[in-house]
ROFINU-228274 format. One record per residue (C-alpha): residue number from 1; residue in one letter; x, y, z. Coordinates in Angstrom, 3 decimals, padded with zeros to 6 digits. Layout:
! ROFINU-228274
k r X Y Z
NUM A X Y Z
...
This chain:
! ROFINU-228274
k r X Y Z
1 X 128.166 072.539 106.557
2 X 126.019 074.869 108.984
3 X 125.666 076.980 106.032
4 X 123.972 074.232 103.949
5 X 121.934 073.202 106.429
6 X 120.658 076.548 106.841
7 X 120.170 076.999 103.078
8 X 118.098 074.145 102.561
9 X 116.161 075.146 105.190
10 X 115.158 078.491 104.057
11 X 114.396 076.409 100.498
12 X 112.367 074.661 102.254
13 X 110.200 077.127 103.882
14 X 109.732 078.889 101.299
15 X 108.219 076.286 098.896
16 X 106.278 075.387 101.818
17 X 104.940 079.330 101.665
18 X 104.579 079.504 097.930
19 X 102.279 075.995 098.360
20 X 100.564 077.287 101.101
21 X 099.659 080.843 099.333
22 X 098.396 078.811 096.031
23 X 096.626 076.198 097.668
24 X 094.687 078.057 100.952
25 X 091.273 076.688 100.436
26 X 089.113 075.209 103.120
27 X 089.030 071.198 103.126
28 X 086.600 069.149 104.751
29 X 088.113 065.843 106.480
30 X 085.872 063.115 108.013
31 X 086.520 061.669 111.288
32 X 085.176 059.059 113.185
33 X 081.640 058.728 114.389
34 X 080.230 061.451 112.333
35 X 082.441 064.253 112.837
36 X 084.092 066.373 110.415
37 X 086.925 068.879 110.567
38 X 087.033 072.052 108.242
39 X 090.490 073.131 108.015
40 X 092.697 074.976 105.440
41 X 094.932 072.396 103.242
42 X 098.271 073.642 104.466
43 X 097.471 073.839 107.778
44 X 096.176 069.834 107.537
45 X 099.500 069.042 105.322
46 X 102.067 071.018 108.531
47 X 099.808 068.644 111.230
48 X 100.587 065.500 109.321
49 X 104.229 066.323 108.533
50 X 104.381 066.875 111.953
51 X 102.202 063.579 112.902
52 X 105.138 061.435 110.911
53 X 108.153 063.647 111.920
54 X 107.476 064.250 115.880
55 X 107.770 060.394 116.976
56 X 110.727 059.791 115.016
57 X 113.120 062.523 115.872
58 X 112.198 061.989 119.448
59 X 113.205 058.625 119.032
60 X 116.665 059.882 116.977
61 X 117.024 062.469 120.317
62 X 116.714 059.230 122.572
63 X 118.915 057.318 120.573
64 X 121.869 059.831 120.394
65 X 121.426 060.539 124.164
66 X 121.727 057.082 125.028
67 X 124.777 056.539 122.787
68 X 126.103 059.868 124.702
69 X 125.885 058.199 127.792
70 X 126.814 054.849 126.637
71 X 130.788 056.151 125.063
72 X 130.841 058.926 128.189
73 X 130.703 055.425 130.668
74 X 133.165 053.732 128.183
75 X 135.784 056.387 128.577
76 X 135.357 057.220 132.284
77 X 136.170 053.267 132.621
78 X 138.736 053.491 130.058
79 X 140.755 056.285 132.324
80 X 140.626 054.589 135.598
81 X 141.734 051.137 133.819
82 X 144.472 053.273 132.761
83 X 145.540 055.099 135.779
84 X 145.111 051.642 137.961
85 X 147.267 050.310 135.478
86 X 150.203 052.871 135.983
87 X 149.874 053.032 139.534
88 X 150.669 049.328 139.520
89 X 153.967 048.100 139.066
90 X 154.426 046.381 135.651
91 X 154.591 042.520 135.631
92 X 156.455 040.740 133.353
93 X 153.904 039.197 130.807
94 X 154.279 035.206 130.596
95 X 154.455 034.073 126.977
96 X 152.261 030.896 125.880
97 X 154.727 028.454 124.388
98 X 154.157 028.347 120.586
99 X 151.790 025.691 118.684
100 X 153.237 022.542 117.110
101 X 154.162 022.885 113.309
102 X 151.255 020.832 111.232
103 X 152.226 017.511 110.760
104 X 153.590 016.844 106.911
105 X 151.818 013.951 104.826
106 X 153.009 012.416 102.150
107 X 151.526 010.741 099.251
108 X 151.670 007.226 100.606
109 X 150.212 008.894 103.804
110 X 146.348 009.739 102.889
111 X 143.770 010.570 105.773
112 X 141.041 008.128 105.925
113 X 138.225 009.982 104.755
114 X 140.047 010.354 101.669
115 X 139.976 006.789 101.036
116 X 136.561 006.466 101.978
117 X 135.251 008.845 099.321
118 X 136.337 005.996 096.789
């Protein structure tokens, strides 16, 4: 899998190098109150695939440590539950008496919404 990864990475990069060798012409782009910035197009295309990338793998990096932290507390909790529970002598579990079996109708026995439909 690290191999792919790695491969499509390299792809990658070097489209990015082949567009960037074709297309390295100055651009001019306008900015507020007058200003304008003359940059080459690749450079202006890495800054705003950066712009829209940055933000959300920081947020995937917060994310993933959170969840880290969050299943690291769950089975730290999860071992002491389960040594307190064999350091403590086992009780003999109580068992709920069972539910009564539905009550049978017959035919002559309809509920009374059923005759109320009528």
């Amino acid at each position: 899998m690290q191999f792919l990864k790695t491969l499509v990475i390299i792809m990658l990069a070097v489209v990015f190098v082949v567009f960037a060798y074709n297309n390295w012409q100055a651009v001019t782009v306008d900015l507020w109150g007058g200003l304008q910035l003359v940059t080459k197009l690749p450079v202006l295309l890495a800054l705003t695939f950066l712009a829209g990338f940055l933000p959300l793998w920081a947020y995937h990096r917060t994310a993933s440590w959170r969840m880290k932290r969050r299943i690291a507390t769950l089975e730290a909790n999860q071992m002491r539950a389960a040594a307190a529970a064999s350091a403590a002598p086992a009780a003999v579990p109580v068992q709920a008496a069972p539910p009564p079996p539905p009550a049978i109708m017959t035919n002559e026995q309809e509920p009374e919404s059923a005759l109320r439909s009528v």
